[in-house]
C-alpha positions in Angstrom: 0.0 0.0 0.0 3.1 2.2 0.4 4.3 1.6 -2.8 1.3 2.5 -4.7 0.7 5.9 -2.3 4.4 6.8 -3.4 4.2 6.1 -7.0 0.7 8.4 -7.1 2.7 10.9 -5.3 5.2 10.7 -8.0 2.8 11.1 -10.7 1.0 13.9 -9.2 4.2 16.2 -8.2 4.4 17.5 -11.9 0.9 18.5 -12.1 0.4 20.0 -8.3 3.2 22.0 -9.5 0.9 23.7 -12.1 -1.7 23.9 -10.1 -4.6 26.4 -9.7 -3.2 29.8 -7.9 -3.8 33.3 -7.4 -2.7 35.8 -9.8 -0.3 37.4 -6.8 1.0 34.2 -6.2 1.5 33.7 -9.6 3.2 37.1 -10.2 6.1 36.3 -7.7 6.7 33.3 -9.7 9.8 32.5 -11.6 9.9 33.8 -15.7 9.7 30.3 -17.2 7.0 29.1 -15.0 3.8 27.4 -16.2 0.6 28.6 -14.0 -3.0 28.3 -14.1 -5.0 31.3 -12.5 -8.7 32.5 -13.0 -10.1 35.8 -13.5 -12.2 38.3 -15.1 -11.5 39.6 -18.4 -10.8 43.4 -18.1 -11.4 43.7 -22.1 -12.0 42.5 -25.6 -10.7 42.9 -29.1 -10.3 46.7 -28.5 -6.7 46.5 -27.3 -5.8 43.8 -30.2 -4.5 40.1 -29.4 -3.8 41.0 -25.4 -6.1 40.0 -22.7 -6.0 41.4 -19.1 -7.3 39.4 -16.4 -7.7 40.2 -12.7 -9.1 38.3 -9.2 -9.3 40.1 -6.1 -5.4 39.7 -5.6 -4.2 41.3 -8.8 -3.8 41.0 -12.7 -1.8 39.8 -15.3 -1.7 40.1 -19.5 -2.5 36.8 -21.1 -1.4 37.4 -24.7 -3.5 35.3 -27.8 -0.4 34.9 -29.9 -1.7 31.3 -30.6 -5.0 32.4 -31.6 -6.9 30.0 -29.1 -10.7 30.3 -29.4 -11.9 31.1 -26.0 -9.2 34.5 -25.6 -10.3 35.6 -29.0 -13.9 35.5 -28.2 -13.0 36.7 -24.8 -15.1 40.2 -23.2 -15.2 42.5 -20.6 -16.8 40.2 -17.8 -16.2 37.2 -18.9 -14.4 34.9 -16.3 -11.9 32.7 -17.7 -9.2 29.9 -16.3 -5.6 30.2 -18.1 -2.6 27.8 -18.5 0.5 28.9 -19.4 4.0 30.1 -19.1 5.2 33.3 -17.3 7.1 35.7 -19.6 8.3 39.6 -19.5 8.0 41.2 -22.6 9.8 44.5 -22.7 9.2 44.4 -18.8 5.8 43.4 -18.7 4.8 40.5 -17.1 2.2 38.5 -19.2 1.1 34.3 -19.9 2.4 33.6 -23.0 2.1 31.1 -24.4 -1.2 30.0 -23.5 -1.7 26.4 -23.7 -5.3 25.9 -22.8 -7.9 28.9 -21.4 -11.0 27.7 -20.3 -14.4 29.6 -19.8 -16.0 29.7 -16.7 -18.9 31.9 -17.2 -19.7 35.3 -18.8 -21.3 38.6 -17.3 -19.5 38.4 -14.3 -18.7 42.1 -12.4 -15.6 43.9 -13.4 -13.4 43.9 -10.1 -13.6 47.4 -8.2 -12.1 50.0 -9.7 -9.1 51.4 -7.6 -8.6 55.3 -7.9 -4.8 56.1 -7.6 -2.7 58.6 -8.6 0.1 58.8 -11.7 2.5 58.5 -9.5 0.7 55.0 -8.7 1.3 53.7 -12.1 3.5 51.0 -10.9 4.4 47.3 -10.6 2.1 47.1 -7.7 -1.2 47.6 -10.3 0.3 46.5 -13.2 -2.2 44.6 -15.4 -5.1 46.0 -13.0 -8.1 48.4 -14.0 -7.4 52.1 -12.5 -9.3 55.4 -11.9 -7.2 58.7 -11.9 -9.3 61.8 -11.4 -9.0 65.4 -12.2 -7.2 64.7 -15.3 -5.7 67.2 -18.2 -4.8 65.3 -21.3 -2.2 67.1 -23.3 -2.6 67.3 -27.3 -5.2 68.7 -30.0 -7.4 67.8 -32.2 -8.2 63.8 -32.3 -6.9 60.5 -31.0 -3.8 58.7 -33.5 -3.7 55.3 -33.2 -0.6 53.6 -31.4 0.4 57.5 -29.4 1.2 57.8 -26.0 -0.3 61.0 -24.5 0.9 62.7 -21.2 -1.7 63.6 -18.9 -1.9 65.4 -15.8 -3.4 65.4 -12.6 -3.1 66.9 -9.7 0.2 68.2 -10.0 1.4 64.6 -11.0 1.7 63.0 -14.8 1.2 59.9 -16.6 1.0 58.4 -20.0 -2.7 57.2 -21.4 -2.4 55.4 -24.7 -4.2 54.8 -27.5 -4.1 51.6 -29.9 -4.6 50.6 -33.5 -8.2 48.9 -32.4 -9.2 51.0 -29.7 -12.6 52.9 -30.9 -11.4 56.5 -29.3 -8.8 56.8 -32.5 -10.1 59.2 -34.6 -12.4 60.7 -31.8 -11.2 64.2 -30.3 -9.0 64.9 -27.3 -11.1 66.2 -24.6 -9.8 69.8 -24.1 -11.5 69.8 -20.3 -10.9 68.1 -17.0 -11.5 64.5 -17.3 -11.8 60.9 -14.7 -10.1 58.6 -16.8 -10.4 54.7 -16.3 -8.0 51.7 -17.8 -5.8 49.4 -17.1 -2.4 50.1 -15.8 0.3 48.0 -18.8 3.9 48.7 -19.5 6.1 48.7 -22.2 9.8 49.3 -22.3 10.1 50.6 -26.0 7.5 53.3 -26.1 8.4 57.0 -27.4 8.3 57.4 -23.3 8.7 54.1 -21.9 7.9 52.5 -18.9 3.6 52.4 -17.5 1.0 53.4 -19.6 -2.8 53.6 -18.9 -4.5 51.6 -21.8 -7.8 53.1 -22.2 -10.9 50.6 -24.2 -13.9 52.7 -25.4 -15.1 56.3 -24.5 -16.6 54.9 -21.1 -13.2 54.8 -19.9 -13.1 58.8 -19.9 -15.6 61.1 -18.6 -16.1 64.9 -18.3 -15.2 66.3 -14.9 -15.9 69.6 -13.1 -14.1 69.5 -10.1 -11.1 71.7 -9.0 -7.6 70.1 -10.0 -4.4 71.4 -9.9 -2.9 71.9 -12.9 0.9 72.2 -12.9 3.3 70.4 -10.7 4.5 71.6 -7.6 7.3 74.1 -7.9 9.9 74.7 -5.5 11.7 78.3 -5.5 13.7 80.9 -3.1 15.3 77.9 -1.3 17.5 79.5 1.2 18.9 77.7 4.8 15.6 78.7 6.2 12.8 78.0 3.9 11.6 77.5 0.5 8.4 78.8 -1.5 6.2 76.3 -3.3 4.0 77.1 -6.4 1.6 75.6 -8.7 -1.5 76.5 -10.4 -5.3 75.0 -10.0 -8.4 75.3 -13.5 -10.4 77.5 -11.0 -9.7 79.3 -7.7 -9.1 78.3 -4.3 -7.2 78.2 -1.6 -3.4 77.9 -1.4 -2.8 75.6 1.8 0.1 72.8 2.5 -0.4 69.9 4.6 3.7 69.6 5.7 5.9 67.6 8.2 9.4 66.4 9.0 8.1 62.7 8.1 5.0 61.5 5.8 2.6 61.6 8.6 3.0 65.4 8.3 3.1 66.5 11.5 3.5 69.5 11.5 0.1 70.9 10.1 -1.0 73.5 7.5 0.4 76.4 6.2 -1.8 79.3 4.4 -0.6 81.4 1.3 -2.8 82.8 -1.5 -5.8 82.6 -1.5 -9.2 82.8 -4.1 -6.9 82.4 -7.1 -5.7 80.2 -10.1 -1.6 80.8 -9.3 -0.9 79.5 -5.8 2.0 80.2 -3.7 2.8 79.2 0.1 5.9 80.0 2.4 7.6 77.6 4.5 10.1 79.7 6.5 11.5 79.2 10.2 13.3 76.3 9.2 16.7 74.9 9.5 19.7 74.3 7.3 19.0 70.8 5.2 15.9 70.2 6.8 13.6 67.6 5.0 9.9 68.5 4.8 7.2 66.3 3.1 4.3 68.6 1.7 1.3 67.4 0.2 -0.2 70.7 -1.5 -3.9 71.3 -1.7 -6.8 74.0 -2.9 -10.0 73.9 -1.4 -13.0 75.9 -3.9 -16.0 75.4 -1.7 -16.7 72.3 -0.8 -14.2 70.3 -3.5 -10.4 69.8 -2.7 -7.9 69.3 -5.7 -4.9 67.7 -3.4 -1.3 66.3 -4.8 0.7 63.4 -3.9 3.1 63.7 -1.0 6.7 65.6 -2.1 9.7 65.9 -0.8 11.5 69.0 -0.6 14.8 70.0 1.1 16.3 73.4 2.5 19.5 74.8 1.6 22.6 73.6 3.2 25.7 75.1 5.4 28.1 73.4 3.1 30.5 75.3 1.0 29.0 73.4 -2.3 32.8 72.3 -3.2 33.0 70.4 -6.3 35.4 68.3 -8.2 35.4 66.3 -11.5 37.6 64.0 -12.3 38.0 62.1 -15.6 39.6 59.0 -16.7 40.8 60.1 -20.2 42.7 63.2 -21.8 41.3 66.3 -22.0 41.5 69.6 -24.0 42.7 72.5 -21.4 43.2 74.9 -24.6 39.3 76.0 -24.2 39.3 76.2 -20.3 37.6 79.6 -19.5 39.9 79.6 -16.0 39.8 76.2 -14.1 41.3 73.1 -16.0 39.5 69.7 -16.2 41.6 66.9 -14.6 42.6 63.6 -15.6 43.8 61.4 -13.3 46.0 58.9 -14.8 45.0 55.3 -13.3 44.5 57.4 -10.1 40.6 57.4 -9.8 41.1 54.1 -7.4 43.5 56.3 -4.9 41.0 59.4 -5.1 38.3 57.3 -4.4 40.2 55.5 -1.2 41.2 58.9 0.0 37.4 60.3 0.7 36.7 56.9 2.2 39.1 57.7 4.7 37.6 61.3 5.4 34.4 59.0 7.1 34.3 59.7 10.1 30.4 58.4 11.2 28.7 57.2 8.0 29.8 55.5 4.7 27.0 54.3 2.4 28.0 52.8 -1.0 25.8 51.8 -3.6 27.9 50.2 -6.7 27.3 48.1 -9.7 30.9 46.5 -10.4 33.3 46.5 -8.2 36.5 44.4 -8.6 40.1 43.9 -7.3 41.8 43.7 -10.5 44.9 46.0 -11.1 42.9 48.3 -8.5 44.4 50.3 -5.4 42.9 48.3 -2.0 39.6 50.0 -2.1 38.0 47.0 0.0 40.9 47.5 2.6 39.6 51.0 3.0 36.1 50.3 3.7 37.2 47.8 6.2 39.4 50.4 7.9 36.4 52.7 7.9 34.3 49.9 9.8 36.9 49.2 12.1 37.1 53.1 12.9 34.2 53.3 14.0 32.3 54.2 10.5 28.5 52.9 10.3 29.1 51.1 6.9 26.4 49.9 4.3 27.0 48.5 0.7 24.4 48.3 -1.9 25.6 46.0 -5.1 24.0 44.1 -8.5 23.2 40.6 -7.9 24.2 39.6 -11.5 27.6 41.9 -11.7 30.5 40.8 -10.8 32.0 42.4 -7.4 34.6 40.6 -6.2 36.0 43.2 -4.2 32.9 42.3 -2.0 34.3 39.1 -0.8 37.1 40.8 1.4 34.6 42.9 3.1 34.6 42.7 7.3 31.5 39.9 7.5 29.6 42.3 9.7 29.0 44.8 7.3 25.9 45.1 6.0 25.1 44.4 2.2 22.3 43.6 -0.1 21.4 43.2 -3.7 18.8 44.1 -6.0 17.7 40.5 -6.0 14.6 40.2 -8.5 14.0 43.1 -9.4 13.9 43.0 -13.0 16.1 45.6 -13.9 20.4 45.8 -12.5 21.6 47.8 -9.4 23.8 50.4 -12.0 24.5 53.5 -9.7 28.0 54.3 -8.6 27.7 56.8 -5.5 28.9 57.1 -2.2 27.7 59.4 0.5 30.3 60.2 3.2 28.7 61.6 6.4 25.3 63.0 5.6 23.9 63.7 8.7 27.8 65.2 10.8 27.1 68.5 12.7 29.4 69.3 10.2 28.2 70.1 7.1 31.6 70.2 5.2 32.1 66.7 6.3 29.0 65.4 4.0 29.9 64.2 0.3 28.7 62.8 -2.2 30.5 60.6 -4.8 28.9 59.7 -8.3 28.9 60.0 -12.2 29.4 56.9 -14.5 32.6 55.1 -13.1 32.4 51.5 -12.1 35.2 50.1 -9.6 36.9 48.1 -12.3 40.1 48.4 -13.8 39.0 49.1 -17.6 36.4 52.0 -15.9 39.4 53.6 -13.8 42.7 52.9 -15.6 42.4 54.9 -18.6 40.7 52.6 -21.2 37.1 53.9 -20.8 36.4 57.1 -21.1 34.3 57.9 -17.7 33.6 60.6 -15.1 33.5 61.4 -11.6 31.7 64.2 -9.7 32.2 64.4 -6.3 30.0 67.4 -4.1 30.6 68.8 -0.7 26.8 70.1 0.3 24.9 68.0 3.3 21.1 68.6 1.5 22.4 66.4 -1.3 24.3 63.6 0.8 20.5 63.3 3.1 18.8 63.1 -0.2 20.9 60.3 -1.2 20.7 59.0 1.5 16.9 58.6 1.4 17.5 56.6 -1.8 19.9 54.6 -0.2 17.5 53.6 2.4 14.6 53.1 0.1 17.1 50.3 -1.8 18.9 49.4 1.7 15.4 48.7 3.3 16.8 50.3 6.6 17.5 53.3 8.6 20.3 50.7 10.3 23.1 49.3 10.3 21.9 45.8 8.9 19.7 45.9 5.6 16.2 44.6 5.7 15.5 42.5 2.0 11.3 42.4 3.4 11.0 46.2 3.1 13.8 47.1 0.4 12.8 48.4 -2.9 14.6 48.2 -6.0 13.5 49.0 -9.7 10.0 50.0 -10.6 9.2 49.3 -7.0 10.6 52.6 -5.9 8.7 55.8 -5.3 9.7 59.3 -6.4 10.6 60.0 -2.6 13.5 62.4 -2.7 14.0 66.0 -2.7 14.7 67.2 -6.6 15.9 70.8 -6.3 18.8 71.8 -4.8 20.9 75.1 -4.0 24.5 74.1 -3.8 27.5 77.0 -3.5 24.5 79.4 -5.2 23.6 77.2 -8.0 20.9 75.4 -9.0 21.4 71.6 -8.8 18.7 68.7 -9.7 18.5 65.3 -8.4 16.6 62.5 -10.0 16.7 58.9 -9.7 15.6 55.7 -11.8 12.9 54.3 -12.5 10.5 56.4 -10.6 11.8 60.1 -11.6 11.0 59.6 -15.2 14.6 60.4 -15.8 14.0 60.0 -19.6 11.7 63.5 -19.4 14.5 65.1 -17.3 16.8 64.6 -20.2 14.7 65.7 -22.9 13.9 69.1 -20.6 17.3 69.8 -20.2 18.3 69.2 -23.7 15.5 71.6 -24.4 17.9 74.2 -22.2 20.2 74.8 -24.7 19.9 77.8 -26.7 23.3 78.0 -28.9 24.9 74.8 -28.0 24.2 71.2 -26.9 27.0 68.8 -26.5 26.0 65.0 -26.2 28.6 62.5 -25.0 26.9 59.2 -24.0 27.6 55.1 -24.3 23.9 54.9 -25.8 20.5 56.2 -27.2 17.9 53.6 -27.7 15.3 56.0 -27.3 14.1 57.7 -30.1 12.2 60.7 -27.9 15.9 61.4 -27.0 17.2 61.6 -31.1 13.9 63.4 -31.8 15.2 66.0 -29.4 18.2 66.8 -30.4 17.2 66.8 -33.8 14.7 69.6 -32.8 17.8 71.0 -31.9 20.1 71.2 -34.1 17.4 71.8 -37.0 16.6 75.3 -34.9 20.2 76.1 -35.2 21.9 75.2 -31.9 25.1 73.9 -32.8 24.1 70.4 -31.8 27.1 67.8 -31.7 26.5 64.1 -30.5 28.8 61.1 -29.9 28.5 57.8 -28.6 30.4 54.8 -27.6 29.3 53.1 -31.2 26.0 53.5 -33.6 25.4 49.5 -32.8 24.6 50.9 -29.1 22.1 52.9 -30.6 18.4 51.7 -32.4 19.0 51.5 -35.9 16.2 54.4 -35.8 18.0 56.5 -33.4 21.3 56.3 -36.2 19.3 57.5 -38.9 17.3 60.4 -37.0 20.8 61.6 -35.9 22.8 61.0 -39.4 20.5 63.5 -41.1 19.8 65.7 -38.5 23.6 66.3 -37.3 25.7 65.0 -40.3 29.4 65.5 -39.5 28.4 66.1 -36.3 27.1 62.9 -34.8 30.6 60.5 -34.0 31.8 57.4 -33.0 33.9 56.6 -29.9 37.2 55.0 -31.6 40.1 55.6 -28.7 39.8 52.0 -27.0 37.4 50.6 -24.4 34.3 51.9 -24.5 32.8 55.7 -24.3 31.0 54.8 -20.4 29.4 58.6 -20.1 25.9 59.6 -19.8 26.1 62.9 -20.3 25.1 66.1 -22.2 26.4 70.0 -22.1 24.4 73.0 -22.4 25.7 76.6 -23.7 28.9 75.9 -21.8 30.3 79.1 -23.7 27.0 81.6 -23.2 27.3 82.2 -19.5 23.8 84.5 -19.9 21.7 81.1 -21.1 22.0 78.9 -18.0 25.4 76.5 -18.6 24.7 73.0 -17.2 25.8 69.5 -17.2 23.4 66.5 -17.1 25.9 63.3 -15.7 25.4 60.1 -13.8 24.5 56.4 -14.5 21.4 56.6 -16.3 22.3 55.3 -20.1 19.9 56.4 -22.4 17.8 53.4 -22.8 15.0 52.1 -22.0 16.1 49.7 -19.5 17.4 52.9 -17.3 14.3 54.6 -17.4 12.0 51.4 -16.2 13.3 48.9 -14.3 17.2 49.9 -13.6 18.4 51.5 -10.2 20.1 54.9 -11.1 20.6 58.0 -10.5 21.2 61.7 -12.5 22.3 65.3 -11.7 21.9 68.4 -13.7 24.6 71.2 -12.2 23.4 74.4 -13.0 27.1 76.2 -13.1 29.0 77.8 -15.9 32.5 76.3 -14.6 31.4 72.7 -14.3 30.0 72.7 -18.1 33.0 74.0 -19.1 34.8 71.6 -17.0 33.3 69.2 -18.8 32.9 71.0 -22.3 37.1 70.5 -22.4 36.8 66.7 -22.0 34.3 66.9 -24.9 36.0 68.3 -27.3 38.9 66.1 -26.7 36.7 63.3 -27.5 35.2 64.5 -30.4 38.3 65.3 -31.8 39.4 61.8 -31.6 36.4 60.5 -33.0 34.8 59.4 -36.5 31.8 60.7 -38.6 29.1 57.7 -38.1 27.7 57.1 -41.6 24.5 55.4 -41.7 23.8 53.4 -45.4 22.3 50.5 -44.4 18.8 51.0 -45.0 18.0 47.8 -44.3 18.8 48.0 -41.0 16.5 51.0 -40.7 13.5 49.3 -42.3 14.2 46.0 -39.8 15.1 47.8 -36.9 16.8 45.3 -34.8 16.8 45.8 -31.1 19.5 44.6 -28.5 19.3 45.1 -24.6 20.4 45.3 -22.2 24.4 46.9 -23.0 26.1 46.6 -20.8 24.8 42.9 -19.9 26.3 40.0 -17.9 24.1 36.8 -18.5 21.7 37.1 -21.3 21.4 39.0 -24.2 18.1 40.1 -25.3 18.0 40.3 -29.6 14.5 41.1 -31.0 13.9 41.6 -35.1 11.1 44.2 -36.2 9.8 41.7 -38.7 10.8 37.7 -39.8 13.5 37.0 -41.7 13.1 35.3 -44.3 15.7 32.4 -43.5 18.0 31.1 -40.8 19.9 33.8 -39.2 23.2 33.5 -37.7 24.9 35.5 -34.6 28.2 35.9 -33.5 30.2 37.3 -30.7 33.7 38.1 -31.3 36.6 38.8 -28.4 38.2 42.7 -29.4 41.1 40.3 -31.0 38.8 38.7 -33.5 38.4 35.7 -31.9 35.2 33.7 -32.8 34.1 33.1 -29.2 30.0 32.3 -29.4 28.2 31.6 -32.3 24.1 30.1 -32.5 21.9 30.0 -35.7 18.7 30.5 -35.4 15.3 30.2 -37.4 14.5 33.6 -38.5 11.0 32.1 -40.0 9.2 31.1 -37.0 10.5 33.9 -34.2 11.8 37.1 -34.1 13.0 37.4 -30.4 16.1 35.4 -28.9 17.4 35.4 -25.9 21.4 34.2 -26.0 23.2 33.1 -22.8 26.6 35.1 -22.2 27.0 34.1 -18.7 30.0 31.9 -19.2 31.7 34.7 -21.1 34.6 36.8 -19.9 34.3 40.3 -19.2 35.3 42.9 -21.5 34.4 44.3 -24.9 32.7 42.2 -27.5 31.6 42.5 -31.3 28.2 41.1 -32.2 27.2 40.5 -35.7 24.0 39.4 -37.1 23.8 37.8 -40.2 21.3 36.1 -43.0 24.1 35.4 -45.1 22.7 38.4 -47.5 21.6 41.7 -47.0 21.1 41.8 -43.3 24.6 42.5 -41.6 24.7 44.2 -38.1 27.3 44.9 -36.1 27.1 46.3 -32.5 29.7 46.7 -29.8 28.7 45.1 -26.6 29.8 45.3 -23.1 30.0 42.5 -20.6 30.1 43.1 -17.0 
């Protein structure tokens, strides 16, 4: 009788394995996996092939790419059983492909609607019907098929989109306030990227004559002692705050303005890089427009000392007074030098981090700890970091885990919270730990800042990732990738000059970029590993086709979309170059009028590349520095590498009309390669070693699929050539990084 219980249990294990389980459940799940879950069908053909479902715990996208009866016929209401696998595509998380979907029974009611904010938009409702209210949808005339429109509400703002089958296309843009309802999808390679609200029919937006607020929350006159915060409302009201030193905003409301459409309130009485969260709100009789808590910051005591550093030559014949450095294989010494200026707190959050050819940075932090220092580390699961494993066991350290996206910052902050505000620092810019990022092969940057408000606004970051106010990390309440919140202070005053802070995936960094390339009114300088985005070409093409003398390079045009090249080749010509000197161009950055001192200099540098990877599911982080010396600074190791670099020509127009996508660059285990359209035959790709060695090389069926995911993982890092190949017309070549 044992026996035969045993061998039932033995047949059964693979099927209770695919057993019936919540959508939640089956979210936090494994890619790869094959679930069954129940729900009810959010809608019908109107958003194409792609089914949402949702049960009381959450939803998911159950894509019909195998045309299966039931999903075709599926509505609004209907309530249907699934089998399948679990897959992201371009970071969303849908069942696909389905093997067998079941119905269960038809008119069933739609789950409750949830009413959130844009700001809301997140992994946590992903794939789940939403309510925003009080909404302003930017854009004339009538609704284009396949568009992304920004909308905005309450001071916050979104993207709605419309699709090929959805009945609103062709009907117009409501000019008014609006409630709009849909269901909350993401997708990685939209003009904007990241969460968009997929609206169905005209139900899903409705008039609305409330109050609202009607521009974001702006911060001005930031001074040790207060700050001023501004926006405007579609009628009048009141201008009132709701503020505190934590989110339970403690510390009451605060009048300004009042009966008006332009709002202004005054915090004052404050104290030198003190936080305050504010949640700002207009009251017109009996209706309240309110926005989503903020975070704002008050000037520091700190000088606002700042020093860049860079890895490769530079050009000190257009300094307009202070030189740009380059430190020689030296980065690793500078680096170990501010580690030893810790005297209470060291927080380091890094991507890669080796030992390699490097000074004894891991002997430093250890010294720190056994000083006395309260140490935390932040690092990439996936990357390699050796110089981890020499670390004092008690420090505390975590990873991004499953996030879906890599841990790519590289910052430390050096004793934000000392009754010394010259001892807080912050360390960033694009530089990995590794001995091609430091010793002289990659071209890279470092920015290091002496003010206390930035080093606590870090340090909020650090602690959203960290989990932890402590000295131990806590992985139950970290939050990394599109988990985040946009929970740090943005605006800065640092040595008199206006400084912004923004961090990925829940700053909508890509937006920051595209502002501050908007900035330039004579000259915009663009120096950056990649663009995948084509928002970001379309931008500096605006550019440059006004006038500005617009100049662009990047590490190689196969980091870039085939459609980003060609954007760039005719907008920029001569102008638009390809890194050549050796290792690979690592910076993420852009200049602005660095010579017209009367039309706001600035510099836009960090870890954020230009993809779309960094702007919805990687940990980063960005700063724009408002200052005429620092863009200079930087404008002299620009046009060192631009001299040194090669027109890009762009004649394949095959490549154009296929449009072959890559990501992510830089990778470590897989590579993600995905075809616009079917090749016509087999299709072969190869990765070549920087000395030509053949080192990986698949074929694959170009008639059946046109996405592939190739293993790297047993690969070396370094530098690497890919080429894809039909044997005919179809020849691409990117360069490719693996860390």
């Amino acid at each position: 009788m044992k026996n035969i219980l045993i061998l039932v249990l033995i047949i059964l294990i693979p099927f209770i394995s695919k057993s019936q389980t919540n959508i939640a459940a089956a979210r936090a799940m494994t890619i790869g996996t094959t679930v069954t879950v129940t729900g009810i069908v959010l809608n019908g053909s109107e958003l194409g092939n792609v089914r949402y479902i949702q049960d009381t715990t959450a939803g998911i996208a159950v894509y019909n790419a195998s045309a299966n009866a039931v999903l075709s016929a599926a509505i609004k209401g209907d309530k249907i059983t699934v089998t399948g696998v679990l897959k992201n595509y371009n970071s969303l998380l849908e069942i696909d492909p389905v093997t067998t979907a079941t119905l269960v029974s038809n008119a069933q009611p739609l789950p409750q609607i949830q009413i959130i904010t844009p700001l809301v938009m997140n992994e946590s409702v992903e794939s789940e019907v939403v309510q925003l209210n009080h909404c302003l949808i930017q854009g004339t005339g009538n609704f284009v098929a396949n568009t992304n429109y920004t909308f905005n509400s309450n001071g916050e703002s979104g993207q709605l989109r419309t699709v090929t089958t959805c009945p609103l296309v062709g009907q117009p843009i409501p000019i008014g306030a609006v409630n709009i309802s849909g269901i909350v999808s993401q997708y990685s390679f939209t003009g904007s990227g990241g969460y968009q609200l997929l609206v169905r029919d005209g139900l899903d937006i409705v008039p609305d004559f409330s109050i609202l607020i009607t521009s974001p929350i702006v911060i001005s006159n930031i001074t040790t002692t207060g700050f001023t915060l501004n926006w405007t409302t579609n009628i009048i009201g009141s201008s009132q705050i709701q503020y505190g030193n934590t989110t339970n905003l403690e510390l009451g409301i605060l009048n300004g303005t009042s009966n008006t459409t332009n709002h202004s309130v005054i915090v004052n009485g404050a104290s030198a890089s003190e936080i305050f969260y504010v949640r700002a709100f207009s009251v017109n009789s009996t209706d309240t427009a309110k926005s989503a808590i903020q975070t704002y910051i008050t000037q520091s005591n700190s000088s606002g000392s700042t020093k860049v550093y860079f890895t490769r030559s530079v050009d000190n014949t257009v300094s307009t007074g202070t030189n740009a450095i380059t430190l020689n294989s030296l980065i690793d010494d500078t680096l170990i030098n501010y580690i030893n200026r810790s005297k209470y707190t060291l927080d380091i959050a890094i991507y890669n981090f080796s030992t390699t050819n490097l000074a004894n940075i891991t002997g430093a932090i250890n010294a720190a700890k056994n000083r006395g220092v309260a140490v935390r580390i932040i690092h990439d699961n996936a990357a390699s970091n050796t110089g981890l494993t020499g670390l004092d066991a008690a420090i505390g350290q975590i990873s991004n885990g499953n996030s879906g996206g890599i841990m790519h910052n590289k910052f430390v902050v050096i004793d934000a919270n000392s009754l010394n505000p010259e001892d807080a620092i912050v360390w960033t810019g694009s530089t990995n730990w590794t001995d091609l990022q430091i010793n002289n092969t990659d071209a890279n940057n470092v920015i290091i800042i002496h003010d206390q408000s930035l080093a606590k606004a870090y340090e909020i970051e650090f602690e959203e990732m960290y989990g932890s106010s402590g000295l131990l990390p806590n992985v139950s309440t970290a939050k990394f990738g599109s988990y985040k919140t946009n929970n740090t202070p943005h605006e800065f005053i640092i040595g008199g000059k206006r400084v912004e802070l923004y961090f990925s995936p829940s700053d909508s960094v890509t937006e920051r970029i595209i502002d501050a390339i908007g900035t330039a009114n004579n000259e915009l300088y663009v120096e950056t590993n990649l663009i995948t985005k084509t928002n970001l070409a379309d931008a500096i093409s605006n550019k440059a086709n006004a006038g500005v003398i617009t100049k662009a390079m990047v590490s190689s045009p196969g980091t870039c979309t085939p459609a980003v090249v060609s954007i760039l080749t005719l907008a920029l010509g001569n102008n638009f170059k390809e890194y050549i000197e050796g290792g690979i161009l690592h910076h993420k950055l852009l200049i602005a009028d660095p010579n017209f001192t009367s039309s706001d200099p600035l510099v836009l540098t960090g870890s954020h590349n230009w993809s779309a990877s960094a702007e919805s599911v990687n940990d980063e982080n960005t700063l724009v520095v408002h200052d005429a010396t620092i863009a200079n600074i930087y404008y002299q190791e620009f046009v060192k590498r631009f001299g040194l670099s090669l027109v890009i020509t762009n004649n394949n127009e095959e490549l154009i009309k296929t449009k072959i996508n890559t990501y992510p660059n830089p990778c470590s285990d897989f590579l993600n390669i995905e075809i616009s359209e079917k090749i016509k035959t087999t299709i072969m790709i190869n990765l070549f070693d920087i000395s030509g060695k053949l080192v990986l090389s698949e074929i694959e069926n170009g008639i059946d699929k046109n996405s592939y995911l190739i293993n790297i993982s047993k690969l070396n890092k370094g530098l690497y050539i890919l080429k894809i190949t039909d044997g005919n017309s179809l020849n691409f070549y990117q360069k490719l990084s693996v860390e």
